[in-house]
C-alpha positions in Angstrom: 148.8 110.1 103.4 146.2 108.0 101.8 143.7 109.5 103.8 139.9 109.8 102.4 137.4 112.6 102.7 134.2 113.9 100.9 134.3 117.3 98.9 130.9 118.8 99.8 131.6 121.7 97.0 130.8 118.9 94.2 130.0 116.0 96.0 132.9 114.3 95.4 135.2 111.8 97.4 138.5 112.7 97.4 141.7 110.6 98.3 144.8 111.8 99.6 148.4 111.4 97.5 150.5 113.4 100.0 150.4 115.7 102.8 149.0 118.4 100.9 147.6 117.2 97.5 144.8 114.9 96.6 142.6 113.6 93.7 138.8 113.6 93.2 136.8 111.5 92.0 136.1 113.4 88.6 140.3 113.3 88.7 140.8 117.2 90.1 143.5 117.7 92.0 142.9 119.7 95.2 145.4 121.0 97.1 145.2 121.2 101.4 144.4 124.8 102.6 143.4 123.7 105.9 141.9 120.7 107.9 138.5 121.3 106.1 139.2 123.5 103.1 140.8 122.8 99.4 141.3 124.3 96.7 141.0 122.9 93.0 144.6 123.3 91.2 142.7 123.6 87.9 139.6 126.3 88.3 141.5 128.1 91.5 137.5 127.3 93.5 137.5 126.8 97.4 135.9 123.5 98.2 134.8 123.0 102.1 135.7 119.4 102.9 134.9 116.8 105.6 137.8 116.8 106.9 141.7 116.4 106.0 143.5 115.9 109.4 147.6 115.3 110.3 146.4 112.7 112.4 147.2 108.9 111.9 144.3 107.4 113.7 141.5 108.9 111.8 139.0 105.8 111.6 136.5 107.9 114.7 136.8 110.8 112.4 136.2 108.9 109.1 133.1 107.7 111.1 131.6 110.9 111.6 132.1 112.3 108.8 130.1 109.6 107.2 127.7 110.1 109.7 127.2 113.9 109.0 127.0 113.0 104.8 124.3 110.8 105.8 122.2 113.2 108.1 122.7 115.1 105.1 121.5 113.4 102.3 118.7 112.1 104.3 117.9 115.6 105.1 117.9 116.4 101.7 116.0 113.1 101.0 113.1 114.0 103.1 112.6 117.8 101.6 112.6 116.4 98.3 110.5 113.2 99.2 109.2 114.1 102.2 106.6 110.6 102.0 109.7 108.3 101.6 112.2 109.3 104.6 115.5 107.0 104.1 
């Protein structure tokens, strides 16, 4: 519980409030379909997720997760400004 993770569906973060159920940052609440899908309760969508492990000791995980969102946004970065690479 507690846990964070980045919702790649609408580019929110997300934060866990149980096992199986989380909040957004727009205030959504997703609930756990597996280790790197939700769902939102409210439109019924499929969101693919970093990541939304059982396990305790998550702090290597959380690491490259934030890792991967920033390959990715500097991927995106450099198509869309290709002079200006972050």
């Amino acid at each position: 519980m507690g846990k964070n993770f980045f919702d790649y569906e609408d580019g929110d973060f997300a934060y866990s409030i149980s096992d199986n159920m989380a909040i957004d940052s727009d205030g959504d609440l997703l609930i756990r379909m597996g280790d790197n899908m939700a769902m939102d309760m409210d439109s019924g969508e499929l969101h693919i997720i970093s990541g939304w492990s059982n396990d305790e000791d998550d702090a290597f995980c959380l690491a490259v997760n934030y890792i991967l969102i920033y390959d990715f946004y500097s991927s995106i970065a450099n198509v869309i400004h290709p002079s200006n690479p972050l």
